[in-house]
C-alpha positions in Angstrom: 38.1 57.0 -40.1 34.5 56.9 -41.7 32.7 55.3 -44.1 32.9 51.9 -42.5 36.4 51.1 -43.2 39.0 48.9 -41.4 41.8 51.4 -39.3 44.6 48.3 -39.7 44.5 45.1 -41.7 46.8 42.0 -41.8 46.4 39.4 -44.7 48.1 36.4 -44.1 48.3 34.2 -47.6 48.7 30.7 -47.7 49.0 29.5 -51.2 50.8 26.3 -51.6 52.1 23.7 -49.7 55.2 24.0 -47.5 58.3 22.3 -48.3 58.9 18.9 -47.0 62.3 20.0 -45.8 60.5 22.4 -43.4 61.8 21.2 -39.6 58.2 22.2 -38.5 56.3 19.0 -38.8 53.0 20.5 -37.3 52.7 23.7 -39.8 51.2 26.3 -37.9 50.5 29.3 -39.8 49.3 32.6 -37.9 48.5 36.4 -39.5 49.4 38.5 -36.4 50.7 37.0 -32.8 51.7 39.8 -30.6 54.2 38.2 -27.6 54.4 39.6 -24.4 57.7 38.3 -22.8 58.4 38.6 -19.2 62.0 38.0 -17.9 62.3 39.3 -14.3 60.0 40.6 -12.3 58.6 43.6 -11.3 59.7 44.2 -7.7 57.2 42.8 -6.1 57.4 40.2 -2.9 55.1 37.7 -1.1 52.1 39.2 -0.1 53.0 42.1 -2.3 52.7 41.3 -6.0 53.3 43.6 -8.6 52.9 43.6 -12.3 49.8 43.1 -14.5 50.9 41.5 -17.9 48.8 41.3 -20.9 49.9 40.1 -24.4 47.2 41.7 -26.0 44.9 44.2 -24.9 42.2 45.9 -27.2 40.3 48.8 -26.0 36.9 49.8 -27.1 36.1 53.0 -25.8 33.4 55.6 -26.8 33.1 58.9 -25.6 29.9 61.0 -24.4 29.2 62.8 -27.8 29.0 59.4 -29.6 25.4 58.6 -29.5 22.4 56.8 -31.0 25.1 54.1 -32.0 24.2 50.3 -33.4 26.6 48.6 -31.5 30.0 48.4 -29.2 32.4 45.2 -29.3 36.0 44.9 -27.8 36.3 42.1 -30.7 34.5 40.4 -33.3 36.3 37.1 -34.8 34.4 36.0 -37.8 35.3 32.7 -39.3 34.8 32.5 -43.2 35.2 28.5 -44.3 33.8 28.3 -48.0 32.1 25.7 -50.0 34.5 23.3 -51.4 37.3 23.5 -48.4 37.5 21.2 -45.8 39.0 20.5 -42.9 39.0 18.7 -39.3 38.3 21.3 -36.7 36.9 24.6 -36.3 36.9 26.9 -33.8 35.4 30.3 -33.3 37.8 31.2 -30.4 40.5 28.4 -28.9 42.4 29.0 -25.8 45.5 26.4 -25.8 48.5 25.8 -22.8 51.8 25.2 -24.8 53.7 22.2 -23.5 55.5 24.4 -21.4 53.0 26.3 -19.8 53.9 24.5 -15.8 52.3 27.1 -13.6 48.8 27.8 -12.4 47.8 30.7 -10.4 48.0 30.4 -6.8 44.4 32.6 -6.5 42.9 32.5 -9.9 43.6 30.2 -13.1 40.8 29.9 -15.5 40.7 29.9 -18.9 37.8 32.4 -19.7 37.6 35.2 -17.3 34.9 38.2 -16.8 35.8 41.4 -14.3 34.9 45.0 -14.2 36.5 47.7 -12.7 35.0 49.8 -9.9 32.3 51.7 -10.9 31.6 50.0 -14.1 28.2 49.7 -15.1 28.4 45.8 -15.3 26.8 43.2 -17.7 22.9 42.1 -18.0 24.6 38.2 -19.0 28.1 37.0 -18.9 27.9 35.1 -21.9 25.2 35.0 -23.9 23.7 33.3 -27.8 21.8 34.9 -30.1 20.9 36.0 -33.4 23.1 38.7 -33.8 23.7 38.3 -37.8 20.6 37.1 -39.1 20.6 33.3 -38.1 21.0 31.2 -34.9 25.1 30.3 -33.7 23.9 26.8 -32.9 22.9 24.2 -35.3 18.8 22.6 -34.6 21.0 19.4 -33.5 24.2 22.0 -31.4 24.9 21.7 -28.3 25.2 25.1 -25.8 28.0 23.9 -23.5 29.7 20.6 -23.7 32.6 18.5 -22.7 33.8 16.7 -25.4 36.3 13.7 -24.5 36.4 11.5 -21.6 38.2 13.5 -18.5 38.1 13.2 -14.3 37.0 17.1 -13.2 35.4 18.2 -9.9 32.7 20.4 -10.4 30.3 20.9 -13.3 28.6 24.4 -13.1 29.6 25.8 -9.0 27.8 28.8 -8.4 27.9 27.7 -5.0 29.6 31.3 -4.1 26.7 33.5 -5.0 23.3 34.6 -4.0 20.9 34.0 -6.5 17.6 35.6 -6.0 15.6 34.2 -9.1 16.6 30.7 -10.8 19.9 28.9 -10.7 18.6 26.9 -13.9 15.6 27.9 -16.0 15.0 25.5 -19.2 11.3 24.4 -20.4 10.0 22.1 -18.2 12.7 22.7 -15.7 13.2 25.3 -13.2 15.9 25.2 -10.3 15.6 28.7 -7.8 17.7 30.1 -6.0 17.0 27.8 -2.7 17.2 24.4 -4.7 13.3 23.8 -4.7 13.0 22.4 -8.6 9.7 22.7 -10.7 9.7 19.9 -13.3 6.8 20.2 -16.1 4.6 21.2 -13.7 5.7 18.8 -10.5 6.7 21.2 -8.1 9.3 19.7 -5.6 9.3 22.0 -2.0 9.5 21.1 1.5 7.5 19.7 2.7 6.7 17.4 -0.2 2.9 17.5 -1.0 1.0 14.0 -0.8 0.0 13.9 -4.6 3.8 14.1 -5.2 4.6 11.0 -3.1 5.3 13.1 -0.2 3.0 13.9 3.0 2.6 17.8 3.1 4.1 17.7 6.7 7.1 18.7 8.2 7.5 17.2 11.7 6.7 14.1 13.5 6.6 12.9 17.2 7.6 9.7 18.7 4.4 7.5 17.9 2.2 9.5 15.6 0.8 7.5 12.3 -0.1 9.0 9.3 -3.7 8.8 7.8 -5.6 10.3 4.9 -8.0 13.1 6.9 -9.6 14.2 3.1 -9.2 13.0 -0.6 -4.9 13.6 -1.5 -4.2 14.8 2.2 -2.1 13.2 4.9 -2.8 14.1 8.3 -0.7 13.2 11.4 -2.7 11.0 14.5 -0.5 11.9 17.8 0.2 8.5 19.4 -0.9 7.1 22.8 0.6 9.2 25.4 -1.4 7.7 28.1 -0.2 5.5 30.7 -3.1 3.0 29.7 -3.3 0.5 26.7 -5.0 1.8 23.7 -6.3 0.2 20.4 -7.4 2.3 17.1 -10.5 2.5 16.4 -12.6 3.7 13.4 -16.8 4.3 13.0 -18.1 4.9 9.8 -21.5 6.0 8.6 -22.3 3.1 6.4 -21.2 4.7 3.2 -18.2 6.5 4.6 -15.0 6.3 6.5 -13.9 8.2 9.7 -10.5 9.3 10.9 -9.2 6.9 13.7 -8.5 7.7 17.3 -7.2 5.8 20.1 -9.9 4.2 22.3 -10.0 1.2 24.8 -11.6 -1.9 24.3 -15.0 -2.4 25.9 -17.2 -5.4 26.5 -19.8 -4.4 24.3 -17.9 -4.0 21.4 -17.0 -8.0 21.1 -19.6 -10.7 21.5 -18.0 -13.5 23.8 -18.3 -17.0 23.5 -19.5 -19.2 26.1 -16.8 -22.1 27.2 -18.3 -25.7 27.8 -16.7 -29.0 29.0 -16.8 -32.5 28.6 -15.7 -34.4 31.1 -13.9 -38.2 30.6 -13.8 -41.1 32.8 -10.8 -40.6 34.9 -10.2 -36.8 34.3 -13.5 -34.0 35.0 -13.1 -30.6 34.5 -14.6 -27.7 36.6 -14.9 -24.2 35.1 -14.2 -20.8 37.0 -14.5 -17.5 35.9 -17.1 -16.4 33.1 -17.9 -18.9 31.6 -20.0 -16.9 29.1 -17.1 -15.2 27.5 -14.1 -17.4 28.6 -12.8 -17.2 25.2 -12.2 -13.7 25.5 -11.7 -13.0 29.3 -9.6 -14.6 32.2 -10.9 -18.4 33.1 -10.0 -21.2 35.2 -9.9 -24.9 35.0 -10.0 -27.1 37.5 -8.5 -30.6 36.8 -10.2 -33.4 38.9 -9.0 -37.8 39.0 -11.1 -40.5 39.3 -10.2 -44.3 39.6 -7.7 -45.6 38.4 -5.9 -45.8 34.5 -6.4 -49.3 32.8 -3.9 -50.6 31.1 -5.3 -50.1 28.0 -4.8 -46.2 28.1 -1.0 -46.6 29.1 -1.5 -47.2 33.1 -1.3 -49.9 34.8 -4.6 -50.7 36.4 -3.9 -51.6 40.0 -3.2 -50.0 43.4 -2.1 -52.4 45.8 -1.1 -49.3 48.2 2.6 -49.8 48.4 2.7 -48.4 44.7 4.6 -51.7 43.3 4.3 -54.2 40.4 5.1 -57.7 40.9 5.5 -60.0 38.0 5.1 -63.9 37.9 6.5 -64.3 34.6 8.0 -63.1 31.8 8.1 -59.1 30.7 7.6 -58.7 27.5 6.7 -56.1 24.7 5.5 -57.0 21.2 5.3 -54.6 18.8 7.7 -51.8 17.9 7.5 -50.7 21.4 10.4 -49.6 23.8 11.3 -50.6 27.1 12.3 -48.3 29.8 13.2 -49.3 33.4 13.7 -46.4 36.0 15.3 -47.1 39.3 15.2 -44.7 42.5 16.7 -45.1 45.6 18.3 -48.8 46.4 15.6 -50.2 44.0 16.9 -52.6 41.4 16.3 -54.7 38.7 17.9 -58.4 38.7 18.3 -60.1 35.5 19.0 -64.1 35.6 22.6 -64.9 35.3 22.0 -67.5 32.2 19.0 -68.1 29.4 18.1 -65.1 27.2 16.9 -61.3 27.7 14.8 -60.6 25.4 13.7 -57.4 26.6 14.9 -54.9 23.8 12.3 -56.3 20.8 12.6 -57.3 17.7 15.8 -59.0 16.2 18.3 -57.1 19.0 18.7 -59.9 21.1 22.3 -60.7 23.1 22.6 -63.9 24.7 25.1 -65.7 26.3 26.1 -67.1 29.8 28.4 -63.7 30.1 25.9 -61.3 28.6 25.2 -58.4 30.7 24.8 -54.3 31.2 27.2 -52.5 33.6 26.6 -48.8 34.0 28.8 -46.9 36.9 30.9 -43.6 37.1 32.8 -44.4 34.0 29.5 -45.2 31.5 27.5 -47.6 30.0 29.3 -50.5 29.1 28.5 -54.0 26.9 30.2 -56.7 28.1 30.4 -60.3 25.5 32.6 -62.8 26.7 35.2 -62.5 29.1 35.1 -58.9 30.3 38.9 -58.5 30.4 39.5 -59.5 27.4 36.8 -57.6 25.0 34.6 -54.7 25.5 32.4 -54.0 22.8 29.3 -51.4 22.0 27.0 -51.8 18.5 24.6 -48.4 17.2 22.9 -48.8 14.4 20.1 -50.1 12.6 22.4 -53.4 11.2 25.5 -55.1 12.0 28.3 -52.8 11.6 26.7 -49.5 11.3 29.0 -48.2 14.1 31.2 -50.0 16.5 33.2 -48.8 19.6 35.3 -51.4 21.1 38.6 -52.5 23.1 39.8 -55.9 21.4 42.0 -57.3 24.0 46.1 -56.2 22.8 44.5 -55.0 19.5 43.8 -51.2 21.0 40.9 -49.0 20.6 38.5 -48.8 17.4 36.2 -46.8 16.2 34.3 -48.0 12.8 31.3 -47.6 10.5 30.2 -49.1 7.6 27.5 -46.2 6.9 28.3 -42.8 4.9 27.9 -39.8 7.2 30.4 -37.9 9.5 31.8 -39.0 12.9 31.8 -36.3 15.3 33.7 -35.9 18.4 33.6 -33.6 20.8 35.1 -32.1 23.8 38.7 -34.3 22.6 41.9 -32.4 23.4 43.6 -34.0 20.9 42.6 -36.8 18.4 45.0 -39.1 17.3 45.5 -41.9 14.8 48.2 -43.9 15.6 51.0 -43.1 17.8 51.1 -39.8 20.1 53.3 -37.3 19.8 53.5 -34.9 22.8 51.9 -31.2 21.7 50.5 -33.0 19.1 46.0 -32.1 18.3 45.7 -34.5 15.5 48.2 -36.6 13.7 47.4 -39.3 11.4 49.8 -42.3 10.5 50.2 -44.3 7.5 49.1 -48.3 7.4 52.8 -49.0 8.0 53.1 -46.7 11.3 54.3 -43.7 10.0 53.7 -39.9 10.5 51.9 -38.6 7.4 50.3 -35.8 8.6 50.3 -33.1 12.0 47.9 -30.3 13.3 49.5 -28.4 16.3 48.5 -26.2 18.9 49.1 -23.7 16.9 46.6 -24.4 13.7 49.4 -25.2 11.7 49.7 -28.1 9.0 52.5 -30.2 8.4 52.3 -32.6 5.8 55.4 -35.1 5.2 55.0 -36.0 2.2 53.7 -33.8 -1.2 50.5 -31.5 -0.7 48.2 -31.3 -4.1 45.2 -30.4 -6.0 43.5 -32.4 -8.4 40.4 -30.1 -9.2 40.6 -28.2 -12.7 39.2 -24.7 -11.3 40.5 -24.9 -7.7 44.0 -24.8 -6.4 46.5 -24.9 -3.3 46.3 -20.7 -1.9 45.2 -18.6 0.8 41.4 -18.6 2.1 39.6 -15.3 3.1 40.7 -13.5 6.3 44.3 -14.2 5.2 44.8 -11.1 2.8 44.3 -7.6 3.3 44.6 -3.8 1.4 46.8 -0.4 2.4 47.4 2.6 0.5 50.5 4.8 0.0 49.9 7.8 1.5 52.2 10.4 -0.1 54.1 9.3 -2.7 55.4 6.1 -4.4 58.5 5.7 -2.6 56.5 6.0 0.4 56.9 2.3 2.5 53.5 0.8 3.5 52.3 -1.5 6.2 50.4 -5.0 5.6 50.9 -7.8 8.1 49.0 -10.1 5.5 50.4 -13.1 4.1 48.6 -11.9 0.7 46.8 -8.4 -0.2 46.7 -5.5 -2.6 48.6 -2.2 -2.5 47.2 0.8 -3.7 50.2 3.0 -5.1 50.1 6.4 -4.6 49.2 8.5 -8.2 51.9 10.8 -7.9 54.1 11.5 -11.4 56.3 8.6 -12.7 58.9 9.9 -15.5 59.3 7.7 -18.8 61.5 5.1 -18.2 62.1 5.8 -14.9 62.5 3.3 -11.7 60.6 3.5 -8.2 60.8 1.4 -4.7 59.0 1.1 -1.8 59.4 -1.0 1.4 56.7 -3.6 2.6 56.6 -4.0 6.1 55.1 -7.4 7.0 55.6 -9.7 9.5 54.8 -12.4 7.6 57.4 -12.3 5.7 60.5 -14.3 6.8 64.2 -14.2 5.2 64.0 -17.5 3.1 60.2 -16.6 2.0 59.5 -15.6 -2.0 57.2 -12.9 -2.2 55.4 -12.9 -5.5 54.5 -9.4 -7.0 51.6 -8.4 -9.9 50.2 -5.7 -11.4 46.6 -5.8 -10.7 44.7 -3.0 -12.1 44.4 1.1 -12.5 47.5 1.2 -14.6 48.0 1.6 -18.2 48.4 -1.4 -20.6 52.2 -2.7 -21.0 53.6 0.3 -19.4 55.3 -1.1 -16.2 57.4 -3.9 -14.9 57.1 -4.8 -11.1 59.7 -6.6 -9.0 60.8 -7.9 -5.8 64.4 -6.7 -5.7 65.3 -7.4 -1.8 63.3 -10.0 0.8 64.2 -9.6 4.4 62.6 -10.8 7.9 59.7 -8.8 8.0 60.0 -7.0 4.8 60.4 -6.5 1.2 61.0 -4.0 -2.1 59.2 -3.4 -4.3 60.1 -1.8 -7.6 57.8 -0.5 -10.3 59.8 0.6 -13.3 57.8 3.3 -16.3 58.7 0.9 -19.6 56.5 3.9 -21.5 57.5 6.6 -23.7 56.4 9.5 -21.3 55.1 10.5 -17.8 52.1 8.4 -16.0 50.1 9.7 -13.1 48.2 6.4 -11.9 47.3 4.9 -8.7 48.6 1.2 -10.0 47.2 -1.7 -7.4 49.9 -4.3 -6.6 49.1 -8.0 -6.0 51.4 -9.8 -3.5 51.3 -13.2 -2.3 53.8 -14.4 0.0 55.2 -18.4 -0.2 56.7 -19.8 2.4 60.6 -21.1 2.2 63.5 -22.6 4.3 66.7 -22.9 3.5 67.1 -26.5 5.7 
């Protein structure tokens, strides 16, 4: 063959449209497909393999006398799209799985591979663009490698199995070696990070050091106190200029004290110790001396009769919004007059009466007005009715409070209003005497009549602490365990055929026989492609069915909402 010529050509025509009648819809039209069909194998075995199968192989192959030659290509696939045709997508080279293509390679399976046999020379670049026909491949506005459509891969580029000994990346402005130190327009990222680059230039620290700038853009480390004795940092310049730091103790010289003077009063006089001089700064003492005695004026009484006791002729009395406070010790005690009026307390909180009296003993304070047997009653508050304890006789015990506020009680066993009920922490009666509402030992709320919400955003449900998540492990009939009363379940992604039905168990033990157990389909699932069900409810379980509704075969991890609601069947 000379002269430039083709060896073996195949023209494939297309010249009108193909019938309608046609059964293929798709109308693929190829020149030359050469099929290489396997149907048994080649004797081989596990570990053994055998048989190499290629559906095409071209060969290029040039022998020693052929030299001074242009060029050697297994293949050259030009594409030749004229002005005035049209179409969606083109392709230089496109490597396509059929529908039916189920089996990867259990070593290898890549769509683009590159190998040599032994002894080959090898190649300076795998894959490689240039201007091999008189113009750039790419377009000013191309792209050299790109993934088109939205997909979920692991990798991008791995070349995590070789040793690279120049760049992993070179671009302009960009350079990634071998080792993963990356240059970027000049900003040169190593280890140890250099201070101008935000870093500090060093690579090691100790317990203590501090960092400080020893010269203009440099970090330097300053070891930290190793000494047994307290150390401060201290710094000297020259006037004009900075110094580094080191650690130095304090001395006297270096802070001026201040001298520490006194004042003494009438009753109390101070004496000072130490150095006075500096006191401010070092260790004094002050000695606190009495004289006389405290007038009453300046909150003492005035007197010393030697026996250390007041005696009054008349009336005590405070005016103004003062307190009065009577301490006893020992058998001393204060007698009040059994009739007329105490008016000890100030301002308009007077009690009188001939039966008006304090009696405080191991079971409290008590306020007695009137007959003592017959009504015990204690006011708080700033005006009549703010809060009042009380027993009224055969009424019972009250409690009431005409301000807003809470009431608070603490250190109660159980708090009841109305009529007890044994086991009982807090039950609370209607006017007419009966049982509305009941809080057990247990935390549990029983309400006889109707539970509900009013608010427009809110509702009756399940608070936080009282749901939970799991996660099928291996498949989506696998059964799962939540002991939630309300959660999510995280179905496993494995394959669900088109309209095709799978169950799981929940195992729960908060789920009893006459419960309902609500199911939903939460998220990470395709739009109107399931239905979800609760086909069986048992004491401590449930199933669960998710059916495909689709057209063909989903592979998503779909999260289940469950909420259990509690039933009886008496």
């Amino acid at each position: 063959m000379k002269g430039g010529r083709q060896a073996f050509v195949v023209v494939g025509s297309h010249n009108g449209a193909t019938s309608p009648s046609w059964p293929d819809a798709d109308r693929f039209y190829v020149t030359h497909q050469p099929i290489m069909q396997v149907q048994a194998g080649d004797g081989g075995a596990p570990g053994a393999q055998k048989g190499y199968f290629f559906a095409e192989n071209p060969y290029l192959k040039i022998l020693s006398g052929a030299t001074y030659l242009a060029e050697g290509s297994i293949a050259e696939f030009d594409t030749d799209v004229r002005a005035g045709a049209s179409l969606l997508s083109k392709y230089g080279i496109k490597i396509a799985q059929v529908a039916t293509d189920a089996v990867s390679g259990s070593i290898d399976d890549a769509a683009f591979a590159f190998g040599n046999q032994g002894g080959a020379v090898g190649w300076d670049t795998t894959i490689q663009i240039g201007v091999y026909g008189g113009a750039p491949p790419l377009k000013v506005t191309g792209t050299v490698l790109k993934v088109r459509d939205a997909m979920t891969i692991a990798n991008g580029i791995d070349l995590s199995a070789a040793t690279i000994t120049a760049n992993a990346w070179a671009s302009p402005g960009v350079v990634i070696n071998g080792g993963g130190a990356a240059s970027f327009a000049g900003l040169a990222l190593a280890s140890p990070l250099a201070a101008i680059y935000g870093g500090t230039g060093l690579s090691s620290y100790a317990l203590g050091d501090l960092l400080y700038a020893s010269a203009p853009n440099t970090l330097s480390r300053l070891a930290g106190n190793a000494s047994a004795a307290k150390q401060y940092l201290s710094q000297t310049g020259t006037g004009s200029a900075s110094a580094a730091p080191v650690w130095s103790t304090i001395a006297g010289a270096d802070i001026t004290g201040a001298g520490l003077s006194k004042v003494d009063d009438t009753n109390v006089t101070l004496t000072l110790g130490g150095s006075a001089s500096t006191a401010l700064l070092r260790a004094a003492s002050l000695t606190l001396g009495w004289t006389g005695q405290l007038a009453a004026n300046r909150g003492g009484t005035g007197v010393d009769n030697g026996t250390k006791t007041i005696t009054l002729g008349g009336n005590l009395t405070t005016a103004g919004a003062h307190n009065l406070t009577l301490t006893t010790a020992g058998t001393t005690n204060v007698t009040l007059p059994a009739s007329g009026t105490l008016a000890a307390l100030g301002g308009s909180n007077n009690w009188t009466g001939t039966n008006a009296f304090f009696q405080a003993n191991g079971a409290g304070l008590l306020v007695y007005s009137g007959s003592p047997t017959a009504f015990t009653y204690m006011q708080l508050g700033r005006d009549a009715g703010d809060y009042n304890i009380g027993v009224a006789g055969a009424a019972g015990q009250f409690f009431s409070t005409s301000q807003a506020g809470d009431a608070v009680l603490q250190g109660i066993t159980n708090f009841l209003m109305g009529t007890q009920t044994a086991g009982k922490r807090v039950q609370i009666f209607s006017d007419a005497g009966v049982l509305a509402t009941t809080i057990d030992a247990n935390q549990n709320l029983i309400q006889v009549g109707s539970l509900k919400s009013a608010g427009a955003t809110a509702g009756i449900g399940y608070a936080t602490g009282a749901g939970g998540t799991v996660t099928q492990a291996t498949s989506k009939s696998a059964a799962v365990t939540l002991h939630k009363v309300c959660g999510e379940i995280v179905m496993n992604a494995a394959a669900l055929a088109a309209n095709t039905t799978v169950g799981f168990t929940l195992l729960n033990s908060a789920i009893a026989a006459a419960d309902l157990v609500a199911v939903a389909i939460k998220s990470g699932a395709t739009a109107n492609s399931y239905t979800v069900t609760v086909t069986a409810v048992a004491a401590g379980s449930c199933r669960i069915e998710l059916h495909n509704t689709s057209g063909g075969s989903l592979s998503e991890a779909v999260v289940l909402s469950f909420v259990v609601i509690k039933g009886v069947t008496s």
